[in-house]
ZADO-1210 file (C-alpha; in nm, 4 decimals, padded with zeros to 6 digits):
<atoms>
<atom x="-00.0350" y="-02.8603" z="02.3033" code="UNK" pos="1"/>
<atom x="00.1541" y="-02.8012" z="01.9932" code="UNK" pos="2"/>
<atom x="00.3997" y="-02.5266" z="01.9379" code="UNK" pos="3"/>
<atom x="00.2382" y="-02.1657" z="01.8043" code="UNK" pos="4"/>
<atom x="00.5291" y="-01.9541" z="01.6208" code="UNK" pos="5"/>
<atom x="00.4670" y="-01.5942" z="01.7280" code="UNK" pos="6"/>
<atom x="00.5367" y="-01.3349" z="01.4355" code="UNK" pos="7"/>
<atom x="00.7380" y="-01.1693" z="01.6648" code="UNK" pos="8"/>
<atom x="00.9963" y="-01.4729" z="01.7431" code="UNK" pos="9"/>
<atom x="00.9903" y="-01.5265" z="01.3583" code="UNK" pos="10"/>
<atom x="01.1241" y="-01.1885" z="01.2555" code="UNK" pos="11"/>
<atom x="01.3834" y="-01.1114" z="01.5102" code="UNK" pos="12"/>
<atom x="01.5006" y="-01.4933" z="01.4083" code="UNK" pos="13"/>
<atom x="01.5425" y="-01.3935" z="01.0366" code="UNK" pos="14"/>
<atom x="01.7105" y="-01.0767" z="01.1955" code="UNK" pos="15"/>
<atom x="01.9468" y="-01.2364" z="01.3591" code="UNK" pos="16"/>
<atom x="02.0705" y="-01.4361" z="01.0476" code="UNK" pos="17"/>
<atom x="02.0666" y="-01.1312" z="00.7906" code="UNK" pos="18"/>
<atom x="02.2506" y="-00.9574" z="01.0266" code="UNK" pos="19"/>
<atom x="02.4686" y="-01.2169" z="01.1258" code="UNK" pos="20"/>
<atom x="02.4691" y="-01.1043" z="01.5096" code="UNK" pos="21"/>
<atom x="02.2392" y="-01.0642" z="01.7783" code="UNK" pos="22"/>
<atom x="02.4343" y="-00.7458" z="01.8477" code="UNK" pos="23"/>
<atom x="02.3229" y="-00.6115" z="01.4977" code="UNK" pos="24"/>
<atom x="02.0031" y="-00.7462" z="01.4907" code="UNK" pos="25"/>
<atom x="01.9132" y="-00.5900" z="01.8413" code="UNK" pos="26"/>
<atom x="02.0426" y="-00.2112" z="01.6417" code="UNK" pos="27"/>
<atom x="01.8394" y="-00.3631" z="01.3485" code="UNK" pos="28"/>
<atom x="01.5065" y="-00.3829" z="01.5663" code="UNK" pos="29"/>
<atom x="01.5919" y="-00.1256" z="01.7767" code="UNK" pos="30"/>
<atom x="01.5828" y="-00.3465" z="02.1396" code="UNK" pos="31"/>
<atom x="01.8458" y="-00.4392" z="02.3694" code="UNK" pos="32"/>
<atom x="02.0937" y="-00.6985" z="02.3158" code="UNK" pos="33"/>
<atom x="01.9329" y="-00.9322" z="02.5559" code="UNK" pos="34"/>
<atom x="01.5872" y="-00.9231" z="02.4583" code="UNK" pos="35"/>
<atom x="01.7076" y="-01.0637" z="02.1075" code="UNK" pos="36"/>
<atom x="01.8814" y="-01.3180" z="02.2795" code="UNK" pos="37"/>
<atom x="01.6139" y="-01.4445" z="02.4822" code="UNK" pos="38"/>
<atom x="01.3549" y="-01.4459" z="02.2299" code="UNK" pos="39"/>
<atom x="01.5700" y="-01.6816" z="02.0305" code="UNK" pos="40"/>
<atom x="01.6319" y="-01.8687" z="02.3717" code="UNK" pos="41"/>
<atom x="01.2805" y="-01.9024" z="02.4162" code="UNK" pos="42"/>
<atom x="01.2089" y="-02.0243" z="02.0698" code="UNK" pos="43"/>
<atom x="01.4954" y="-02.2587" z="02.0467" code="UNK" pos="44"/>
<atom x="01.2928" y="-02.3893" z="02.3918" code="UNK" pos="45"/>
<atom x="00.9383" y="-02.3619" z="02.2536" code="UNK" pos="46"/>
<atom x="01.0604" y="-02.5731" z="01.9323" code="UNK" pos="47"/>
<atom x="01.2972" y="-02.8214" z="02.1699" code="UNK" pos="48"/>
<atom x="01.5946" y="-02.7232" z="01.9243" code="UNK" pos="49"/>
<atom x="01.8794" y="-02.5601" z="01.8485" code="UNK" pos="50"/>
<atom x="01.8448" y="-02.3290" z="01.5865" code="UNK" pos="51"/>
<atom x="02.2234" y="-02.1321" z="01.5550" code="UNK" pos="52"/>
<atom x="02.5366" y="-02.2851" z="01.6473" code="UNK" pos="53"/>
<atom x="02.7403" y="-01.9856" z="01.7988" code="UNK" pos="54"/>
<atom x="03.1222" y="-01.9232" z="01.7433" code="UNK" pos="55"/>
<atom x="03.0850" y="-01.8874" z="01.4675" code="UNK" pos="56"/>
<atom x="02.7016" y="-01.8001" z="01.4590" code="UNK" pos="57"/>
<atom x="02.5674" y="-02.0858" z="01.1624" code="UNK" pos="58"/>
<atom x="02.1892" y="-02.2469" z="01.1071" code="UNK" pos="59"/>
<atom x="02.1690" y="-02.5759" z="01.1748" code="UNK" pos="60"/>
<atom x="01.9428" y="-02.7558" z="00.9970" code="UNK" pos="61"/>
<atom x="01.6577" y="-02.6901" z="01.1755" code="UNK" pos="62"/>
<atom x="01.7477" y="-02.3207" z="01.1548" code="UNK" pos="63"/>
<atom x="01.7460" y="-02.3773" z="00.8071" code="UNK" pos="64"/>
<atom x="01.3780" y="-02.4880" z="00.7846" code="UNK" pos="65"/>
<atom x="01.2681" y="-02.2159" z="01.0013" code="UNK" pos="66"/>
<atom x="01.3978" y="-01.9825" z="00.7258" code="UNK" pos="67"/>
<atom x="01.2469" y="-02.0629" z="00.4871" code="UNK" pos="68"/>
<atom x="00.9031" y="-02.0485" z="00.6462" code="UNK" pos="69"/>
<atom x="01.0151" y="-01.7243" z="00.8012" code="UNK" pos="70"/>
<atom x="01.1055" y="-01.6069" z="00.4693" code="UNK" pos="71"/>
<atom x="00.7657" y="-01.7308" z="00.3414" code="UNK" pos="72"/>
<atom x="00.5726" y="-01.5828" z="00.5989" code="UNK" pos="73"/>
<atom x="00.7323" y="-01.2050" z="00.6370" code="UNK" pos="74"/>
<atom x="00.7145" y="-01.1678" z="00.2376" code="UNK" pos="75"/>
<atom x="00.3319" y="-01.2756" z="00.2556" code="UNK" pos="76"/>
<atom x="00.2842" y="-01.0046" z="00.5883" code="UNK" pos="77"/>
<atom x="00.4219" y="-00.7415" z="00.3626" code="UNK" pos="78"/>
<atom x="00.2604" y="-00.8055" z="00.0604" code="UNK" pos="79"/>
<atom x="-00.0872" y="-00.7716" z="00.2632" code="UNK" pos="80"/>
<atom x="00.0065" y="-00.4568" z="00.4727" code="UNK" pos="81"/>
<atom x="00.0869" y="-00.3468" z="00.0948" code="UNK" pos="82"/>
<atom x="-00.2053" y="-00.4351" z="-00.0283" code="UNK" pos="83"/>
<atom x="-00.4160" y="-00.3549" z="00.2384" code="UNK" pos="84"/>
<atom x="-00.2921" y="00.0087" z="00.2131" code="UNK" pos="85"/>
<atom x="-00.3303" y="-00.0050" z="-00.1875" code="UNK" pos="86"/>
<atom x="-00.6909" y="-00.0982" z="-00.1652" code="UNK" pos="87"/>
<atom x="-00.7222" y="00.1902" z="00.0920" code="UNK" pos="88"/>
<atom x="-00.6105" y="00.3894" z="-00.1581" code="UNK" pos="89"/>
<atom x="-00.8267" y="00.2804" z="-00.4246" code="UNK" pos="90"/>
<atom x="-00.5458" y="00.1238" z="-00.6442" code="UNK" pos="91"/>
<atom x="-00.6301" y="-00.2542" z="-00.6112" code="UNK" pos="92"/>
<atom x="-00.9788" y="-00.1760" z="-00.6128" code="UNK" pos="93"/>
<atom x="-01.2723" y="-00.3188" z="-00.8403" code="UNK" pos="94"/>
<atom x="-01.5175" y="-00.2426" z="-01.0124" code="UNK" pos="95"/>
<atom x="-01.7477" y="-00.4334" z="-01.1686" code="UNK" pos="96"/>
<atom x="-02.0415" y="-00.2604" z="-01.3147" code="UNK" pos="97"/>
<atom x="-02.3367" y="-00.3344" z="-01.5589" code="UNK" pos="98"/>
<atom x="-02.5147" y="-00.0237" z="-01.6829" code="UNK" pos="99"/>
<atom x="-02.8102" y="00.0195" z="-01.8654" code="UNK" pos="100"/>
<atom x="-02.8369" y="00.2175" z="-02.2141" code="UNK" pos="101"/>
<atom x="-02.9978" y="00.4945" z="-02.1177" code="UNK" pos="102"/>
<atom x="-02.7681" y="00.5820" z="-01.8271" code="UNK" pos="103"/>
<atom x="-02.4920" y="00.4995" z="-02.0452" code="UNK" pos="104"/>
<atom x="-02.5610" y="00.7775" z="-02.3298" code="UNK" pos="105"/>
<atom x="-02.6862" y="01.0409" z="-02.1191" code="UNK" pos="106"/>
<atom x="-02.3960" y="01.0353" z="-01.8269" code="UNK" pos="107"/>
<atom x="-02.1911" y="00.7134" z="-01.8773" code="UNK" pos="108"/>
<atom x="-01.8556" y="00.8538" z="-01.9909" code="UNK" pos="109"/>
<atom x="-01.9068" y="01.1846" z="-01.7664" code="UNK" pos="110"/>
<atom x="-01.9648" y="00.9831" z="-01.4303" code="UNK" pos="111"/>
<atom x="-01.7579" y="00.7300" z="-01.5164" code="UNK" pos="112"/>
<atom x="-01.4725" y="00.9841" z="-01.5843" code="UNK" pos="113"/>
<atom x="-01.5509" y="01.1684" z="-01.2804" code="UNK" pos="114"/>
<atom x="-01.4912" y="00.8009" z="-01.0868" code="UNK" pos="115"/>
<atom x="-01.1848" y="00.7446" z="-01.2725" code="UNK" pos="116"/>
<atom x="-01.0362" y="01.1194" z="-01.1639" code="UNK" pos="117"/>
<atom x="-01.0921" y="01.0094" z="-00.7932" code="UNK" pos="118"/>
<atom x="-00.9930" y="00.6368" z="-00.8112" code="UNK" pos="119"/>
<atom x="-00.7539" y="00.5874" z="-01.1031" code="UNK" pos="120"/>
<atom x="-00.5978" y="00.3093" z="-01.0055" code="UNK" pos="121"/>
<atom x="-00.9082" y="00.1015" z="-00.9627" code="UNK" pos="122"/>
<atom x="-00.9681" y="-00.1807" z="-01.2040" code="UNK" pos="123"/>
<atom x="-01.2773" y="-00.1240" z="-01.3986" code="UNK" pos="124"/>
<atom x="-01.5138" y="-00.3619" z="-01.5781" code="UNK" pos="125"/>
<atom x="-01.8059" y="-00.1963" z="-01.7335" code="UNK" pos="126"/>
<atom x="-02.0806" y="-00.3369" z="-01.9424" code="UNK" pos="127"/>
<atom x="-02.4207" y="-00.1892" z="-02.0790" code="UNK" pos="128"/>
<atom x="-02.6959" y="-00.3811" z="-02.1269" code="UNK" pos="129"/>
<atom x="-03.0582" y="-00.4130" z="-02.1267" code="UNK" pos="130"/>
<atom x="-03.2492" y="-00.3281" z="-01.7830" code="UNK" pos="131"/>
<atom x="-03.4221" y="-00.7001" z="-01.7392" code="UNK" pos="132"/>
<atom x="-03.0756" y="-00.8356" z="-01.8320" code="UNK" pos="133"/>
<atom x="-02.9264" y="-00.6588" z="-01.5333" code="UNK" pos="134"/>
<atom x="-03.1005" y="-00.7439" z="-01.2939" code="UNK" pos="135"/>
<atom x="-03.0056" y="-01.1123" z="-01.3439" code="UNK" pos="136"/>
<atom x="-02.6819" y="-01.0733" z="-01.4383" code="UNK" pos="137"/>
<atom x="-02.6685" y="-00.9015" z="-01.0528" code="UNK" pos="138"/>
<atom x="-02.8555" y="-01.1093" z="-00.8973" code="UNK" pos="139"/>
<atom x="-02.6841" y="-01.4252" z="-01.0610" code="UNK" pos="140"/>
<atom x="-02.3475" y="-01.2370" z="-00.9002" code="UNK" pos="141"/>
<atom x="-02.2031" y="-01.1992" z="-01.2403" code="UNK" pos="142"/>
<atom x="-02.1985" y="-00.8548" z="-01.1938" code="UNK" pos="143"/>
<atom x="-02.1394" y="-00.6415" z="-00.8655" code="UNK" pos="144"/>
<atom x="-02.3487" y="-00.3083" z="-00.9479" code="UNK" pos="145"/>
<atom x="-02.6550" y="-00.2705" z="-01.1503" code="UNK" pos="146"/>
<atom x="-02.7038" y="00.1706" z="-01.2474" code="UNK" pos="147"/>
<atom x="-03.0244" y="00.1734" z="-01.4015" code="UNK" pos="148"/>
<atom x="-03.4288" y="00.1740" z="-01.3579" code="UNK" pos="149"/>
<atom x="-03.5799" y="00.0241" z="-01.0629" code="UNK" pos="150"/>
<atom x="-03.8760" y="-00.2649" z="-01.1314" code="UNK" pos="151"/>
<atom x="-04.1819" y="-00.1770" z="-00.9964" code="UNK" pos="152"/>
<atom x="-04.1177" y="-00.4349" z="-00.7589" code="UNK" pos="153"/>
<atom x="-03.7639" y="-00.4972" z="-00.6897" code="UNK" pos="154"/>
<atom x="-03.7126" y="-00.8010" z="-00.5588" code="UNK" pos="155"/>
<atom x="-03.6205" y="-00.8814" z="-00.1670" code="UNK" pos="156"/>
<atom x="-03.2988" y="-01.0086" z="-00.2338" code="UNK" pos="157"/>
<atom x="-03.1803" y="-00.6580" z="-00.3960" code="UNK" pos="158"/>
<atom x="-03.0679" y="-00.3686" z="-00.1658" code="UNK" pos="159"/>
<atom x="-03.1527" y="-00.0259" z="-00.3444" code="UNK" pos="160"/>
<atom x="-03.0023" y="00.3443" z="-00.3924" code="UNK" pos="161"/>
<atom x="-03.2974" y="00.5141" z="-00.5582" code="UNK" pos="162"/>
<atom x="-03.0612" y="00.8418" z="-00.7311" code="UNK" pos="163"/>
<atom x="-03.3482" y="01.0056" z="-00.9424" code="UNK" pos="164"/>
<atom x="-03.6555" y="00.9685" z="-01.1190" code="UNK" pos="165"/>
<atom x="-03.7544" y="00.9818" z="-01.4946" code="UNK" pos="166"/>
<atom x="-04.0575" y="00.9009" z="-01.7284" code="UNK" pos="167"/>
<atom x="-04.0160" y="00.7348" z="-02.0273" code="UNK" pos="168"/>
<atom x="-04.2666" y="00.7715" z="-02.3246" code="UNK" pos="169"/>
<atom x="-04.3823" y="00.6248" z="-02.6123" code="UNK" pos="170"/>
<atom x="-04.2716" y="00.8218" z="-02.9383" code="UNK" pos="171"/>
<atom x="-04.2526" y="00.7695" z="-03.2904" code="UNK" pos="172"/>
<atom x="-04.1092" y="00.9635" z="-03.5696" code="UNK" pos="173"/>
<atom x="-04.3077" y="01.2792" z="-03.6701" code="UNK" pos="174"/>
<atom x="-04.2692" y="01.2027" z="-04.0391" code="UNK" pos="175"/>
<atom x="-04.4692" y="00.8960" z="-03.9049" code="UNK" pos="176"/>
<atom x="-04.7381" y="01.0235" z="-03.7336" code="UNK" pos="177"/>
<atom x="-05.1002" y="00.9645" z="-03.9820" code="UNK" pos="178"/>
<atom x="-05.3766" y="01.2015" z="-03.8732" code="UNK" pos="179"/>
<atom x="-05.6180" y="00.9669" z="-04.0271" code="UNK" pos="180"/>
<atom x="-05.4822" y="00.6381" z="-03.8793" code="UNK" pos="181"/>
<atom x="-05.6732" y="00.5608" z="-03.5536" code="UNK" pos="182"/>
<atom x="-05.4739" y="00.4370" z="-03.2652" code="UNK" pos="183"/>
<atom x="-05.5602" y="00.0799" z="-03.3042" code="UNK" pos="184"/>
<atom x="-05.4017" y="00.0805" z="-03.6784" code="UNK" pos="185"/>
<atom x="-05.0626" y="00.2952" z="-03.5072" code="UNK" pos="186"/>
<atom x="-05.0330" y="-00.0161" z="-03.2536" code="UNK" pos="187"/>
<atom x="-05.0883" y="-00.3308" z="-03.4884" code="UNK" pos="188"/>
<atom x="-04.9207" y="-00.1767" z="-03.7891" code="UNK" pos="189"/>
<atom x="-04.5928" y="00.0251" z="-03.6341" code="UNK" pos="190"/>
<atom x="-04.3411" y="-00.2381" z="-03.4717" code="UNK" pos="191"/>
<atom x="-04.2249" y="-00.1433" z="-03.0885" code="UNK" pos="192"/>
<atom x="-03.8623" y="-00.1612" z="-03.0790" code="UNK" pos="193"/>
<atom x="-03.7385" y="-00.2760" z="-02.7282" code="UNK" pos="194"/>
<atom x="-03.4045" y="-00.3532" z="-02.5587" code="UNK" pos="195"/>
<atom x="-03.5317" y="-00.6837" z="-02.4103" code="UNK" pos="196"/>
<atom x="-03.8334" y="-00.8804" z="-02.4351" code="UNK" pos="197"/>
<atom x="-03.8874" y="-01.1259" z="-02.1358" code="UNK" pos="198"/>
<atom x="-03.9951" y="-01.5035" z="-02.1763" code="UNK" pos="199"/>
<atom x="-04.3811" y="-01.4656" z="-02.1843" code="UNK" pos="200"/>
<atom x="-04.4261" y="-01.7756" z="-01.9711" code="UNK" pos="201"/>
<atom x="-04.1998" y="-01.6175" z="-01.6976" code="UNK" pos="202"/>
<atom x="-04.5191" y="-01.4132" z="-01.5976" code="UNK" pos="203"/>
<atom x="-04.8001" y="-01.5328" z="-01.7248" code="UNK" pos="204"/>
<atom x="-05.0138" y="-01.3634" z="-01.5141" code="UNK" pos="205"/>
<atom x="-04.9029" y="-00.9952" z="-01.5422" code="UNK" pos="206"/>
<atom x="-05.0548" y="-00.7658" z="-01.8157" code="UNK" pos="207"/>
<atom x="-04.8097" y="-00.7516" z="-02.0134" code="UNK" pos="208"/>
<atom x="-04.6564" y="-00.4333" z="-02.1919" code="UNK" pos="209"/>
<atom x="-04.6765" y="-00.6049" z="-02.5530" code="UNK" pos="210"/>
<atom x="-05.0378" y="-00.7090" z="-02.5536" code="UNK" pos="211"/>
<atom x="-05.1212" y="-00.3996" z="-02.6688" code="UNK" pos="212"/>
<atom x="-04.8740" y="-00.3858" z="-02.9569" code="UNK" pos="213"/>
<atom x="-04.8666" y="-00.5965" z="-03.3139" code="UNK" pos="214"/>
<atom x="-04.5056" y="-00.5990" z="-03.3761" code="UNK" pos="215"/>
<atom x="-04.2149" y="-00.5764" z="-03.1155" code="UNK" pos="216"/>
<atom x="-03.8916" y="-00.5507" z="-03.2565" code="UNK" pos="217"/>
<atom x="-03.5960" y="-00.6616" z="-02.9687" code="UNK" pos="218"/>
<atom x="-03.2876" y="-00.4146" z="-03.0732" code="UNK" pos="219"/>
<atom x="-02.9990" y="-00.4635" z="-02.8013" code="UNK" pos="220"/>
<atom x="-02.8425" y="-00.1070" z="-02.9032" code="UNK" pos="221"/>
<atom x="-02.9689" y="00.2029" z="-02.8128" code="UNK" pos="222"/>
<atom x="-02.8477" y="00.4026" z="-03.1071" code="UNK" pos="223"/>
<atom x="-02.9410" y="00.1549" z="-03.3269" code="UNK" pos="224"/>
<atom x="-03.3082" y="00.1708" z="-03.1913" code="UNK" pos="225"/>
<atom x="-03.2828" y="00.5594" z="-03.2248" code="UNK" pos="226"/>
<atom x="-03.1973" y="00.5199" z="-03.5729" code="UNK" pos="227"/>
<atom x="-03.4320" y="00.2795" z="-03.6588" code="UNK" pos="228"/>
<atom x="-03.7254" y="00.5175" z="-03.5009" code="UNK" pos="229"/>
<atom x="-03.5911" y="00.8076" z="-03.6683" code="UNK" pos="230"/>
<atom x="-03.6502" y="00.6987" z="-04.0135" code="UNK" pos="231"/>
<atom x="-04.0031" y="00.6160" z="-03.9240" code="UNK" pos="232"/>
<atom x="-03.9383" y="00.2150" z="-03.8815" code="UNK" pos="233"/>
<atom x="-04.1172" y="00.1803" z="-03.5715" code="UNK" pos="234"/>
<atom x="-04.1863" y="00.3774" z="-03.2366" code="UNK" pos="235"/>
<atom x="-04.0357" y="00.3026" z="-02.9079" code="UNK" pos="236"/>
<atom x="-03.9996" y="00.3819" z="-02.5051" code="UNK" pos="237"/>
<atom x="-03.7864" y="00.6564" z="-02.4843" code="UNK" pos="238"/>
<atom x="-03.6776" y="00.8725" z="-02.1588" code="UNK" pos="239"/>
<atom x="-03.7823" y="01.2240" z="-02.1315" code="UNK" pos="240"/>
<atom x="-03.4290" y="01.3570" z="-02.1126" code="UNK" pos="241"/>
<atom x="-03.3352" y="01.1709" z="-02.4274" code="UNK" pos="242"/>
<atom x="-03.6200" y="01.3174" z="-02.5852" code="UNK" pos="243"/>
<atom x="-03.4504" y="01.6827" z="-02.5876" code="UNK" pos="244"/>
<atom x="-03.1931" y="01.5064" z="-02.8297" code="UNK" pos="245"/>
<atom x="-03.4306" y="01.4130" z="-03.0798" code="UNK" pos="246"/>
<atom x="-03.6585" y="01.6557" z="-03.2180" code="UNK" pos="247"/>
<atom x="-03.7672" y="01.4724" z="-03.4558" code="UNK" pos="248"/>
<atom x="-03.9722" y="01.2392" z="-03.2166" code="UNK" pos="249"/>
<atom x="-04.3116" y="01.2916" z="-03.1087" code="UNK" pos="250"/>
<atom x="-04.5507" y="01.1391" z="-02.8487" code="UNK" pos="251"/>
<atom x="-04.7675" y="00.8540" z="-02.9286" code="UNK" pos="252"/>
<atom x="-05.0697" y="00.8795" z="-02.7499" code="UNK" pos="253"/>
<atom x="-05.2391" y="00.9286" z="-02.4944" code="UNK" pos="254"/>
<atom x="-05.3007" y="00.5553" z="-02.4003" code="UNK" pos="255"/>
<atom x="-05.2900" y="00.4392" z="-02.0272" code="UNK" pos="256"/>
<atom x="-04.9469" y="00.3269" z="-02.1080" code="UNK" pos="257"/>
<atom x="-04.7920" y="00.6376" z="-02.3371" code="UNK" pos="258"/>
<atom x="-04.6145" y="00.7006" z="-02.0444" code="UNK" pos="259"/>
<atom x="-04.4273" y="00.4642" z="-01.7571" code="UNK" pos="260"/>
<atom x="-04.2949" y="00.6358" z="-01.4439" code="UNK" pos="261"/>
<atom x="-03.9162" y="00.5291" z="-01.3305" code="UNK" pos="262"/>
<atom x="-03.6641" y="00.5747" z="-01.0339" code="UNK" pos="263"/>
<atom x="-03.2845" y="00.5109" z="-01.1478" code="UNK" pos="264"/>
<atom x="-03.0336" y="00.3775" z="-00.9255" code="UNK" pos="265"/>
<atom x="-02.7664" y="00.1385" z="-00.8188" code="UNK" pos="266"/>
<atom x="-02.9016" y="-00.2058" z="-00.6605" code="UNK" pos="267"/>
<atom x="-02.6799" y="-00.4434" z="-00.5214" code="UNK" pos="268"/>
<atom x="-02.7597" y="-00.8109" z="-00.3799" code="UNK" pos="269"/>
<atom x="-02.8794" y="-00.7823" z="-00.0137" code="UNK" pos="270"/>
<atom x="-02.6366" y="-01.0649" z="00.1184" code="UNK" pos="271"/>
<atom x="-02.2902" y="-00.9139" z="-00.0935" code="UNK" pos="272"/>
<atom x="-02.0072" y="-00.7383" z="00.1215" code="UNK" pos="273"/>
<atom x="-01.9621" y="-00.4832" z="-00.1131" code="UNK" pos="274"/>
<atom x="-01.6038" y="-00.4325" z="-00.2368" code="UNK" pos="275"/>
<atom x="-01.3862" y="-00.1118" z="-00.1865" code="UNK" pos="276"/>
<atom x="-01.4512" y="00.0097" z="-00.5991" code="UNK" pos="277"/>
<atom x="-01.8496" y="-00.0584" z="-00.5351" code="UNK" pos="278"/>
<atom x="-01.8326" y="00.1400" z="-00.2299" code="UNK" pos="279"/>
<atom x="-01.6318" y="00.4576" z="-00.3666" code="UNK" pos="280"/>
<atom x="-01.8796" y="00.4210" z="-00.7046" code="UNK" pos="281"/>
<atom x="-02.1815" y="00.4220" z="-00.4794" code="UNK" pos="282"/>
<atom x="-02.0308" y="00.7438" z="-00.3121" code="UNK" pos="283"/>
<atom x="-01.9610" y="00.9050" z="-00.6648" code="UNK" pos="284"/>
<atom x="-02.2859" y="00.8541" z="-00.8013" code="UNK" pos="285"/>
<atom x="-02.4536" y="01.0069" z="-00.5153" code="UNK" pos="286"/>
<atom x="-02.2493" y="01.3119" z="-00.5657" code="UNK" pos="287"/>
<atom x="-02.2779" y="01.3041" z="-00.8933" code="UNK" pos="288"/>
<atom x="-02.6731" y="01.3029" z="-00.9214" code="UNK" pos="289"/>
</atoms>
């Protein structure tokens, strides 16, 4: 069986040599005398060699060696404990979060402040980005966390932290709205601006949200969007609480699908050990909401 170098036999080793004594070394570790001698009796027997020549006390060569790997190996132990105490702590930990817009302009820089006051240390990578996008972006991995709406269906390989609910409506500016137009000419003639659209031939057989529009309009940026639908340029899906900003908007409707019924929340793959930053997030949020 080959030889197995204890931790233990490795640092009162380097001991000895730092301290140049066994005397010192057995102070140093705070043992006896003896004990430090016969663990470097027993090593010198485990590894069939002589490690110190004595009077004076010197390496030999294989002493040497076992230095360096002793040197090596403590460094790398403390580095870990370190480390492993740090990420305790929250200072080596990650964070690695994709965002949708809406979450991001009504309590992005709030929650993610109130994060930062309890973890400042940890490292942060934050992106927003358009709900279908996140979903693959998490469930390609490329992202840890995904804070936004639920599908209606959220696929098996997500685990979910439903954190509130929220409808979002259709709107359109009120300088817009034509008493005489009938609903059909609003739809066909007014572009929808959306965030994302999705390959039709991903889901061919779904109705599909833009069958009942002319127009859509894909518009990554939220305030851009806003903007756009402000100055009468086309309506869009827009979350109740958002609404409250914008007076200017108005409902476009009723239809069957004026309104769309969401739950917000983080979703995380199902088969991810969750790191110490998406763990103290999770916690945050559901504080937070």
């Amino acid at each position: 069986m080959p030889a197995h170098l204890e931790t233990h036999e490795i640092r009162v080793f380097k001991t000895v040599y730092e301290e140049n004594g066994f005397n010192k070394a057995a102070e140093k570790l705070f043992v006896t005398q003896s004990a430090v001698s016969q663990t470097i009796a027993n090593l010198e027997h485990k590894l069939d060699t002589v490690l110190f020549h004595r009077k004076p006390l010197k390496l030999t060569e294989a002493g040497l060696r076992l230095l360096q790997y002793a040197q090596t190996v403590l460094s790398e132990e403390e580095t870990v404990l370190a480390d492993l105490t740090n990420i305790k702590n929250g200072v080596l930990s990650n964070l690695h979060l994709a965002m949708n817009s809406t979450v991001n302009e009504l309590f992005g820089a709030k929650l993610i402040r109130e994060f930062c006051n309890a973890h400042p240390l940890t490292r942060l990578k934050i992106s927003v980005m358009p709900s279908r996008q996140m979903i693959t972006a998490v469930g390609s991995e490329l992202w840890e966390l995904g804070l936004g709406p639920f599908q209606q269906v959220m696929p098996d390989r997500f685990r979910t932290v439903p954190l509130f609910q929220e409808t979002r409506q259709l709107v359109i500016s009120k300088d817009r709205v034509d008493p005489s137009a009938s609903a059909e000419d609003v739809l066909n003639q007014v572009p929808l601006i959306v965030s994302h659209l999705d390959d039709p031939d991903l889901r061919p057989t779904i109705d599909k949200l833009r069958d009942n529009f002319g127009t859509i309009w894909e518009v990554n940026d939220l305030s851009l969007r806003l903007d756009l639908l402000s100055n009468g340029l086309g309506m869009t899906y827009l979350d109740e609480r958002l609404m409250d900003k914008h007076p200017e908007l108005a409902l476009l409707g009723p239809f069957p699908f004026s309104t769309i019924p969401l739950t917000y929340g983080i979703y995380y793959r199902r088969d991810k050990l969750l790191s110490a930053g998406a763990h103290q997030f999770i916690a945050v949020c559901e504080k937070f909401f």
